[in-house]
C-alpha positions as CSV (number, residue, x, y, z in Angstrom):
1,X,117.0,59.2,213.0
2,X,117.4,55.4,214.4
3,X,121.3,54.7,214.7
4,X,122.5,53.0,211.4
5,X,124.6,50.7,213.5
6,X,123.5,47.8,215.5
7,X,122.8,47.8,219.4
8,X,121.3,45.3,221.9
9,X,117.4,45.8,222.0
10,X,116.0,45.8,225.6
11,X,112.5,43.7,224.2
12,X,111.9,41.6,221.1
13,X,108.8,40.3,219.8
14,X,108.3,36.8,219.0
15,X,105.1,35.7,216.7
16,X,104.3,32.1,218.1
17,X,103.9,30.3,214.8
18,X,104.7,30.5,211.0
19,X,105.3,34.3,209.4
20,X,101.8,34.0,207.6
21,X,100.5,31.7,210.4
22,X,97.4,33.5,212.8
23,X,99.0,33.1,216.2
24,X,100.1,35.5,219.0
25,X,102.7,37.7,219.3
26,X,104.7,38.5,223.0
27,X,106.9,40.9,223.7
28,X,109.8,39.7,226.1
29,X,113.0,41.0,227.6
30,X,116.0,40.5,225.1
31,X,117.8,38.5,227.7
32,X,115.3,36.1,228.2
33,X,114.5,35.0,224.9
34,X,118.0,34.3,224.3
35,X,118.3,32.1,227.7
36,X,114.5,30.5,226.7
37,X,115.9,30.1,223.0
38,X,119.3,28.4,224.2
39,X,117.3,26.0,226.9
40,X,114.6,24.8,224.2
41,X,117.5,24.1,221.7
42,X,120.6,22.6,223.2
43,X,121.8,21.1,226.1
44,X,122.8,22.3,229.8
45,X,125.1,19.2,230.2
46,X,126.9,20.0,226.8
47,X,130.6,21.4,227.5
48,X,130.0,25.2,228.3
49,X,132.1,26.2,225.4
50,X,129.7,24.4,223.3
51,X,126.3,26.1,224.7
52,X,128.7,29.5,224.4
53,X,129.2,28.7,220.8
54,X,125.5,27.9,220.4
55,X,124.4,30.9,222.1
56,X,126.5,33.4,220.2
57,X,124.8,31.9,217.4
58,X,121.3,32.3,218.2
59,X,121.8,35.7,219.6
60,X,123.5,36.8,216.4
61,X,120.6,34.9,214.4
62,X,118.0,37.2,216.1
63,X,120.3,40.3,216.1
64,X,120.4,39.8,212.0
65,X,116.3,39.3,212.0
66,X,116.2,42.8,214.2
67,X,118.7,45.0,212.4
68,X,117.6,44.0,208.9
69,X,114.0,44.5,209.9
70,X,113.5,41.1,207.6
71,X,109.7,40.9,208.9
72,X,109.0,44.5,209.5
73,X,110.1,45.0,206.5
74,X,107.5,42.7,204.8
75,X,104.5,44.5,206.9
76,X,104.6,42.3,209.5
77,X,104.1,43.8,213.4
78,X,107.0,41.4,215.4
79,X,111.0,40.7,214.9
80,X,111.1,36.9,214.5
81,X,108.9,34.0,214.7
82,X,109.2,30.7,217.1
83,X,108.9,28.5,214.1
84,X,111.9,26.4,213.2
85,X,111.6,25.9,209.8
86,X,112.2,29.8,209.5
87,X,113.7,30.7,213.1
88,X,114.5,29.8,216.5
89,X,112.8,27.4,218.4
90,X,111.1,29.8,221.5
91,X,108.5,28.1,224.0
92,X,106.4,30.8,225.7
93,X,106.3,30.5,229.3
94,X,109.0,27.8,229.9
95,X,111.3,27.4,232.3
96,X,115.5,28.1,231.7
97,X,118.6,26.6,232.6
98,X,120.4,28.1,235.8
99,X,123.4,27.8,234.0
100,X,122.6,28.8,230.6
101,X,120.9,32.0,232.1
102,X,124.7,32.9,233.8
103,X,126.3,32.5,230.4
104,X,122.9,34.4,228.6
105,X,123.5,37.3,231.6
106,X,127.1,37.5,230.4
107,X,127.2,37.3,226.4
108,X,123.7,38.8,225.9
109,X,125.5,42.2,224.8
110,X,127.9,40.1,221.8
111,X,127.1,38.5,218.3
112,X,129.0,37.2,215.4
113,X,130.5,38.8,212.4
114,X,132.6,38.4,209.5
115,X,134.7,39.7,207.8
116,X,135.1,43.6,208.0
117,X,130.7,43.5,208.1
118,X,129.2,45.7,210.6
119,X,125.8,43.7,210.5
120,X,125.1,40.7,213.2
121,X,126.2,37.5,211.0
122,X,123.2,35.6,209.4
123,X,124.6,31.9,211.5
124,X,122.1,29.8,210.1
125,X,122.4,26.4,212.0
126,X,120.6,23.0,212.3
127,X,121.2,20.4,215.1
128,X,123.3,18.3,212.9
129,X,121.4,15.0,213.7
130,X,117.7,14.9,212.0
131,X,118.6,18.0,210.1
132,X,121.7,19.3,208.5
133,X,122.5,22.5,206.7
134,X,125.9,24.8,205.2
135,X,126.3,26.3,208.8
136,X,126.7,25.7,212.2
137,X,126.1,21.5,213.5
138,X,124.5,22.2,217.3
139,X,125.5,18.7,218.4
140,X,128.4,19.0,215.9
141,X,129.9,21.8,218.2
142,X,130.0,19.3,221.7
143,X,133.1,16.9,220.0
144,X,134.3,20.2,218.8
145,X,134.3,21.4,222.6
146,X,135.9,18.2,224.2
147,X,138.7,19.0,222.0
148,X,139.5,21.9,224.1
149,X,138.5,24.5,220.9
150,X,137.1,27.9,222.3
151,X,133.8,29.1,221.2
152,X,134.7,31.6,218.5
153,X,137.3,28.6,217.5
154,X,134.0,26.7,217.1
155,X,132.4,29.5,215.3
156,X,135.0,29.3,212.9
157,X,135.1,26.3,212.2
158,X,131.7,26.2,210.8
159,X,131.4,30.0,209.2
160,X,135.4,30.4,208.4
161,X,138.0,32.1,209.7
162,X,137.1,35.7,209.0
163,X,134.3,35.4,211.3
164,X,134.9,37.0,215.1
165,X,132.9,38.5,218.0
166,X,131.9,41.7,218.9
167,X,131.2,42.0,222.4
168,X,130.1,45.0,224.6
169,X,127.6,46.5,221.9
170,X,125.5,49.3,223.3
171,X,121.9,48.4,224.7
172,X,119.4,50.5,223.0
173,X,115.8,49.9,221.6
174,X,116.2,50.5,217.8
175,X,113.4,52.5,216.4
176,X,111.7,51.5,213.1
177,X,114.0,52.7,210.7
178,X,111.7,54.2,208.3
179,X,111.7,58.9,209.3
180,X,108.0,58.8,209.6
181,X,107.5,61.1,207.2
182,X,107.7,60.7,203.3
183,X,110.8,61.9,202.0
184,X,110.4,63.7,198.8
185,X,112.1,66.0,196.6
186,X,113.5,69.2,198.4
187,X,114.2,66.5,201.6
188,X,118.0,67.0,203.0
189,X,118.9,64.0,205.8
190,X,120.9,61.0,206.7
191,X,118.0,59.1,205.7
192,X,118.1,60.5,202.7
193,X,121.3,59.9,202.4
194,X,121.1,56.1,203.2
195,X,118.0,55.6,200.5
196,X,120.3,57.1,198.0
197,X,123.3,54.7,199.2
198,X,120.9,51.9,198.6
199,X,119.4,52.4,195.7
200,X,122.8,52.8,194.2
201,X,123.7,49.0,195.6
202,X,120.4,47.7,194.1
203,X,121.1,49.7,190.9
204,X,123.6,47.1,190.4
205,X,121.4,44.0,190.3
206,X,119.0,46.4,188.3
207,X,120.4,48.4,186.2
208,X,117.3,50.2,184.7
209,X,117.8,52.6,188.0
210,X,120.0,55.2,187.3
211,X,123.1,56.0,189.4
212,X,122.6,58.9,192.4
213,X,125.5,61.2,191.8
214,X,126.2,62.8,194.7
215,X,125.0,60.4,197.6
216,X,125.0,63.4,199.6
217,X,121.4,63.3,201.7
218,X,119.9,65.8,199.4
219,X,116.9,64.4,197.8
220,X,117.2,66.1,194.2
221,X,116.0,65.3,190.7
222,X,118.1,62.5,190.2
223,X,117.0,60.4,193.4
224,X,113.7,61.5,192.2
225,X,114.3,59.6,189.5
226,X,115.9,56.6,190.8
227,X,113.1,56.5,193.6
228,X,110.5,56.5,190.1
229,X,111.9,53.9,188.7
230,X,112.8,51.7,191.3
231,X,108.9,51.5,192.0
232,X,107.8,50.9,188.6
233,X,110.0,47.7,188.5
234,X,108.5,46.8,191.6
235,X,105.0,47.6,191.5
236,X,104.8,50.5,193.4
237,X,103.0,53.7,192.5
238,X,105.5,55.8,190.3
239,X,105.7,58.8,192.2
240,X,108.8,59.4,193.6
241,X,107.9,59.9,196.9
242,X,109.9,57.5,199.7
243,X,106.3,56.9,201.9
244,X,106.4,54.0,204.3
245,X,105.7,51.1,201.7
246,X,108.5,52.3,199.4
247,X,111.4,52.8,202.1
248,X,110.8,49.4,203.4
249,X,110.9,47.9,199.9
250,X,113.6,49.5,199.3
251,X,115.1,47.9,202.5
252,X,113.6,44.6,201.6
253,X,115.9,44.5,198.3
254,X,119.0,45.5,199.2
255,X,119.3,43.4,202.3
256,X,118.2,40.9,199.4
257,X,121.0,41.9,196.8
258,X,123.6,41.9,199.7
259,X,122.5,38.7,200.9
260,X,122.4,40.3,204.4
261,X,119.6,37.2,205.2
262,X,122.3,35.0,203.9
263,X,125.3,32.2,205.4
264,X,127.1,34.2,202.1
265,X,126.4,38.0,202.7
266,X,127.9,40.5,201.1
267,X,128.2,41.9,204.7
268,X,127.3,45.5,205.9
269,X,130.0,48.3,205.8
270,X,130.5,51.6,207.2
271,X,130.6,53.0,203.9
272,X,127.0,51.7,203.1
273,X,125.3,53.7,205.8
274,X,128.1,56.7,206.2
275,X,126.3,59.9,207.5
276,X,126.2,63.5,205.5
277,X,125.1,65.2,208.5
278,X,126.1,65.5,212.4
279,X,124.1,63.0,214.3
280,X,124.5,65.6,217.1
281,X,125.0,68.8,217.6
282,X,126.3,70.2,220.9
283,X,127.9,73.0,223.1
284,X,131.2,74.1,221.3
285,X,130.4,72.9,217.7
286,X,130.8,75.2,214.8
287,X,129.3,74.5,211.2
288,X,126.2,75.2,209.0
289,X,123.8,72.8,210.5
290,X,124.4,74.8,214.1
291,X,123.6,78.2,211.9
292,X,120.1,76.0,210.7
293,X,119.5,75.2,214.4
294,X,119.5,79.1,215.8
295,X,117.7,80.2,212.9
296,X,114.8,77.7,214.0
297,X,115.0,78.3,217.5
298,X,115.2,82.2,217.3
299,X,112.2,82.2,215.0
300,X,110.4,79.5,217.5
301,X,111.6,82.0,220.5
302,X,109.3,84.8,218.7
303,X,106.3,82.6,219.5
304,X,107.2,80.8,222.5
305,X,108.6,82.9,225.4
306,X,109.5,79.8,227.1
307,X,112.6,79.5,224.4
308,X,115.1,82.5,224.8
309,X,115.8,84.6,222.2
310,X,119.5,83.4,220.8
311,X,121.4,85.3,217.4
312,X,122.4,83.1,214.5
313,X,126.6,82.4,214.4
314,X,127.1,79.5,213.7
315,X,128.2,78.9,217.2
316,X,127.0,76.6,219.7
317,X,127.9,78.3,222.8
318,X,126.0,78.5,225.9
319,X,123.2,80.8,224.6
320,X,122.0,78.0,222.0
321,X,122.7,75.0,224.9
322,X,120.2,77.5,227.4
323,X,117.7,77.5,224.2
324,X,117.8,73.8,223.4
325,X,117.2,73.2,227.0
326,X,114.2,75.2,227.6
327,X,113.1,73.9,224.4
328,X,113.5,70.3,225.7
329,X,111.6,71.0,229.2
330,X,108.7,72.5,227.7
331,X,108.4,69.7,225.0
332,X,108.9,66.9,227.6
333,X,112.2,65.9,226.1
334,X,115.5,64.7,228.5
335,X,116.5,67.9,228.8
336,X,120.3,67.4,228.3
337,X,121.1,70.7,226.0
338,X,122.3,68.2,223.1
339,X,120.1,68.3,220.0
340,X,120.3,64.6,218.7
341,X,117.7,63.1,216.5
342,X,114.6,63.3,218.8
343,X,115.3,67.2,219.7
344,X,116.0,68.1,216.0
345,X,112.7,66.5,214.5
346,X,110.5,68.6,217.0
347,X,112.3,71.7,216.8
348,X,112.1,72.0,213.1
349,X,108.2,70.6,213.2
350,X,107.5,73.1,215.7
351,X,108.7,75.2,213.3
352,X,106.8,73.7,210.2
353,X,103.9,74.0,212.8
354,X,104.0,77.8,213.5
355,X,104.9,78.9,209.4
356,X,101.7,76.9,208.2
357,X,99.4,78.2,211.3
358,X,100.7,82.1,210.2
359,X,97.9,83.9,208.0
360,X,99.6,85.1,204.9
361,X,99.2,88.6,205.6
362,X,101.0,88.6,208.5
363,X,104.5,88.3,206.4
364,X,103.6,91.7,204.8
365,X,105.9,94.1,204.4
366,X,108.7,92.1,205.7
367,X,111.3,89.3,204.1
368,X,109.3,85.4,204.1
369,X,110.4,83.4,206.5
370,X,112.1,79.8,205.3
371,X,109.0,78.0,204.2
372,X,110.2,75.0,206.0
373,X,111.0,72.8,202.8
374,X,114.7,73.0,201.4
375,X,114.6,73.9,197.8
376,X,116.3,71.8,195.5
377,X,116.7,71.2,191.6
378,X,113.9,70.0,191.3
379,X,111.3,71.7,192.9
380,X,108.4,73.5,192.2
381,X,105.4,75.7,193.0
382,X,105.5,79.3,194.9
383,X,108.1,79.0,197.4
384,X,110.4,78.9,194.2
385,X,108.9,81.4,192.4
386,X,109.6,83.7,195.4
387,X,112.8,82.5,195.3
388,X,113.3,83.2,191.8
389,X,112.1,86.7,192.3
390,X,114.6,87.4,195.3
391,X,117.7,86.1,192.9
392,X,116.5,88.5,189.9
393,X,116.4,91.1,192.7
394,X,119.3,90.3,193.8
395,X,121.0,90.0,190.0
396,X,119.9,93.7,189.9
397,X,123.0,94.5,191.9
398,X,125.9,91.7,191.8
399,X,126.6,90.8,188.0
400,X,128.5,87.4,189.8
401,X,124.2,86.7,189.3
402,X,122.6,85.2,186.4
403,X,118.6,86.2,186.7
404,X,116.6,83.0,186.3
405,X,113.5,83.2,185.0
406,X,110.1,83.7,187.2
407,X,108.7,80.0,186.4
408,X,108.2,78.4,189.8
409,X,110.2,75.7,188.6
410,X,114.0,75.4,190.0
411,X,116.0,74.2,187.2
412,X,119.1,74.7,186.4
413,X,120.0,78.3,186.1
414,X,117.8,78.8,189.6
415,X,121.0,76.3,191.0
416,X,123.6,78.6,189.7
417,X,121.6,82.0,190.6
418,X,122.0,80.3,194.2
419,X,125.3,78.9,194.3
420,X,126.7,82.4,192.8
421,X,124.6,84.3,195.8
422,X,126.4,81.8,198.6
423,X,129.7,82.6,197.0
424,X,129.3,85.8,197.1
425,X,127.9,85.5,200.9
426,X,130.3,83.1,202.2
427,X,127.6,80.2,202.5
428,X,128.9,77.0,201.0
429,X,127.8,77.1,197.8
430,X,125.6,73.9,197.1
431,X,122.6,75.3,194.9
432,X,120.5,73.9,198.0
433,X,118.1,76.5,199.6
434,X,117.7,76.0,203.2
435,X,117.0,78.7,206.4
436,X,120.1,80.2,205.8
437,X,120.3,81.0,202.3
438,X,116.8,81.7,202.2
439,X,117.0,84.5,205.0
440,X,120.4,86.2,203.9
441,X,118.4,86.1,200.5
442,X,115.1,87.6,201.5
443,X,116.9,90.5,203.5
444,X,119.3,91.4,200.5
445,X,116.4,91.4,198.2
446,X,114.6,93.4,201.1
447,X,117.1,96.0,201.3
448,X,117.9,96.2,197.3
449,X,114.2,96.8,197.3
450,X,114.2,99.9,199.3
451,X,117.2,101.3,198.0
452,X,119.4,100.2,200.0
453,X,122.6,98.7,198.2
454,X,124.9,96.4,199.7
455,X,128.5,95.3,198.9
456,X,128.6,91.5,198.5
457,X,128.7,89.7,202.2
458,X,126.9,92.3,203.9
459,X,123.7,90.0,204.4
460,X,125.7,86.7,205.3
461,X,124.1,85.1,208.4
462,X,127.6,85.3,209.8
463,X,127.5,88.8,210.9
């Protein structure tokens, strides 16, 4: 998963000519479209805290163009155009300043923001002579200079005095921010979580979409339905699946209903794009999503005797770290023993990989393996009915266990059958069926199966 906070892009592509206009499209260096954007637009001989004022400006302007995806998000294939009447003025080719390239070199890594927003400012700005506008005045800022006011004094004088700078951001090419896959009900991830977050915000401008109770990166019924209707009011097939089209329209309307495109944004918080789930998992964690890890890259190691066999503890300790590294070299990852967002996507559709390529018949007589979907309220078809048969199985023995009925549907008394088994295992009890659950499951209903009855915690993962 991209980062949901903003870095410094190494490249940015500039379309030479109106949004809708056929012309080309070159990729350059971050760095030098902000030293060929400041030389086209302002002045080497203006007071240097005036071209730093202007060049915070225009590197903030783009910054807000990338981050927002505000043409990617509309289908097209570059991050800003060189046409003034939308953008910044860019002349392919040209030559730069000496001394606008020495301040570029040095404030590159900064932008603008305001208030407590996490998001590069939108610091519209016109040159204040033939063209005027609500922010920034390009020649407006050269008086301002002579005066002896510093550039973020400047910068605050025309976008108010919450407005600061953020220097030293990390450099790092920001991938498209849409998974790559369609998230759809059963789906558990940040991204999830941050579609929820979002249609919550837009729910306000458009109330017809109903409210997703818990935002917690579990794509259930309810987001489901707020994904249904969000589509319908926009024209989009009513299906409830978050393909490519959908996420980015998504996008497209909540950075519209925050203004993030805007001199008066809303602004960008922390709380807007807060992560359910470690971004990274590493040598001495403990939790769940470490237990989730082992269980893919034990099964994987069954397959692959390049990855070393490890047990499932919950515990990232050097076993896992030797695992996720031979993983890494023989998938032509950096092999640095740290699953972040790269390593975690091909381990689990590795995974995927190996349960759909397996002939049915080659499960027999032993427990199913996690089909490689989390079940959720919600879903439906036979990996719940096995489910469903498991839990009666398992109701057989534990009263604590309300049998749901065989249906292949999971409603609401499949969620309590499950959170009652996790209780009574010692898995957090969310009602969400993932690897673990679904193993410690199979092999108690295994076990009950062949007459072999267990007390209550006996089949936990854990041990």
């Amino acid at each position: 998963m991209p980062s949901v906070t903003p870095t410094i892009p190494t490249t940015i592509t500039v379309h030479l000519g109106a949004p809708g206009q056929p012309a080309q499209n070159v990729t350059v260096p971050f760095t030098d479209y902000v030293k060929n954007v400041a030389s086209s637009e302002i002045y080497p001989t203006w007071p240097e805290n005036a071209i730093r004022a202007n060049m915070y400006a225009q590197i903030s302007f783009a910054l807000n163009r990338i981050f927002t995806e505000y043409y990617r998000s509309r289908g097209y294939d570059f991050d800003i155009t060189n046409s003034t009447a939308y953008d910044q003025y860019f002349v392919n080719g040209r030559t730069v300043f000496d001394n606008i390239s020495r301040i570029a070199d040095d404030i590159f890594d900064s932008y603008v923001v305001k208030g407590d927003g996490i998001e590069p400012y939108f610091t519209q700005y016109c040159n204040g002579t033939t063209v005027t506008c609500d922010g920034l005045s390009q020649w407006g800022t050269v008086p301002l200079a002579e005066d002896g006011y510093l550039p973020y004094q400047i910068l605050q004088y025309y976008y108010g005095d919450d407005v600061s700078i953020r220097q030293n951001v990390p450099i790092d090419d920001r991938p498209p921010s849409y998974p790559g896959i369609p998230l759809r009900l059963g789906s558990v991830s940040n991204d999830v979580k941050n579609l929820q977050l979002r249609l919550n915000r837009i729910s306000r401008n458009y109330p017809a979409i109903p409210k997703i109770y818990p935002t917690d990166g579990v794509f259930a019924v309810e987001t489901e339905d707020a994904v249904k209707e969000f589509q319908r009011i926009f024209n989009l097939t009513p299906d409830g699946i978050v393909g490519r089209s959908t996420w980015y329209a998504v996008l497209r309307i909540f950075n519209a209903v925050k203004r993030l495109n805007e001199l008066n944004s809303e602004g960008l918080r922390y709380s807007d794009l807060s992560s359910a789930f470690a971004e990274v998992l590493q040598e001495g964690d403990r939790s769940l999503a470490v237990q989730t890890l082992q269980y893919l890259l034990a099964y994987i190691a069954v397959f692959d005797n390049t990855v070393p066999p490890i047990p499932v503890t919950g515990y990232f300790g050097p076993q896992t770290r030797d695992a996720v590294l031979a993983f890494q070299s023989s998938r032509g990852l950096t092999a640095d023993g740290i699953v972040g967002a790269l390593t975690w996507d091909a381990i689990y559709d590795t995974y995927r990989g190996i349960i759909l390529s397996q002939p049915e018949q080659s499960f027999a007589n032993t427990p199913s393996p996690f089909p490689g979907n989390f079940l959720v309220r919600g879903s439906s078809g036979e990996d719940v009915r096995i489910l469903q048969e498991n839990l009666t199985t398992a109701a057989s023995v534990w009263p604590e266990i309300t049998a749901p009925s065989v249906t292949g549907y999971f409603g609401q008394a499949t969620e309590a059958a499950v959170r009652a088994f996790q209780q009574l295992e010692g898995i957090e009890p969310n009602g969400i069926v993932g690897p673990i659950t679904w193993t410690a499951l199979s092999l108690a209903a295994a076990d009950i199966a062949d007459g072999n009855l267990r007390i209550a915690g006996q089949f936990s993962p854990n041990t």
